[in-house]
N, C-alpha and C positions, 0 to 999 in steps of 0.2 A: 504494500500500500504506500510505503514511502517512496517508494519511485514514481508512483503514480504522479503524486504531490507533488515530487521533486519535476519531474517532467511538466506541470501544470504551471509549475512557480516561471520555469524556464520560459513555456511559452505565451504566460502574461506577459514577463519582462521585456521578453522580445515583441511583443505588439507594441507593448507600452515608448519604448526607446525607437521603433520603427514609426511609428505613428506623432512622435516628439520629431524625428529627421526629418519625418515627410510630409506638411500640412495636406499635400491631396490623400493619405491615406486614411478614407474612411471607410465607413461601409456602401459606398457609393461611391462606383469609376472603378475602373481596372485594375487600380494597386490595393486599392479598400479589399475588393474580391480577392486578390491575389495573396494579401494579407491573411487575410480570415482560411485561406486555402493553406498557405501555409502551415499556419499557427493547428490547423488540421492534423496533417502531415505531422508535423511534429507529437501534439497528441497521441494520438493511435499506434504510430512508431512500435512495433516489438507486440503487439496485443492482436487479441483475435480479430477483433472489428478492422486492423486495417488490410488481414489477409482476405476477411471480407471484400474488406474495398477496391481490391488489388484483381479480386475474380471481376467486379464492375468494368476497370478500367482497362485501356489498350496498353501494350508494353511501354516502359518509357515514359508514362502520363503519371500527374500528380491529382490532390486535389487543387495546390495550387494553380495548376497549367488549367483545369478542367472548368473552372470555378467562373469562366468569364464565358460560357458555353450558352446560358439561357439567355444572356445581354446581345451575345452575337446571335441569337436563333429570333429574336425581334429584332434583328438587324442595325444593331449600331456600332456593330465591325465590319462591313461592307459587306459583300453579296452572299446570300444565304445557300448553304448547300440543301441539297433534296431533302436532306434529313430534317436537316432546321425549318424547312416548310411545312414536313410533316408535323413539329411539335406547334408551328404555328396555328396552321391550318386546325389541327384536335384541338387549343387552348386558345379560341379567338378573344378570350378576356387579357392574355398575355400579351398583346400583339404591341406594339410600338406604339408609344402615346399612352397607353393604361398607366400610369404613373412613369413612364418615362420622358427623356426628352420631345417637346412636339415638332421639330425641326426634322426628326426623324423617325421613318415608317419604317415597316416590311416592308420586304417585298414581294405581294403572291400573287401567284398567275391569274 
């Protein structure tokens, strides 16, 4: 259990001094997610739930890398692949503009 803690303590610290470096890291924009992806990552490190995670993901991918996946499937990382229309297309409450920026849309056929 004290590892647990110990690994907890670490990954506040490191949000904490990460998000003091970098005023855009919050929980909104790319480094926010990537943040919070991280601080993930680090978490679960060594435990069942992240060999769990590990069966979700493609080789090579993080929660960090991953974490910016539903912002770019409304399309605010440019052109959306087949897939990302699919989650579009099934979640039209999700879509670009539902509490995102209104500047920017999907894009569905």
């Amino acid at each position: 259990m004290a590892s647990l803690q110990g690994r907890f303590v670490t990954a506040l610290l490191s949000l904490v001094l990460a998000a003091g470096v970098s005023p855009r890291a919050s929980a909104w924009g790319n480094e926010g997610h990537q943040t919070v992806g991280a601080v993930a990552d680090t978490l679960i490190a060594g435990t069942n739930a992240e060999v769990q995670v590990r069966t979700l993901l493609v080789a090579g991918e993080s929660l960090s890398k991953v974490s910016l996946w539903a912002d770019c499937a409304k399309g605010y990382c440019g052109p959306l692949t087949p897939e990302m229309l699919g989650f579009v297309n099934a979640n039209p409450r999700h879509a670009a503009g539902e509490g995102g920026p209104p500047c920017t849309r999907a894009r569905r056929p």
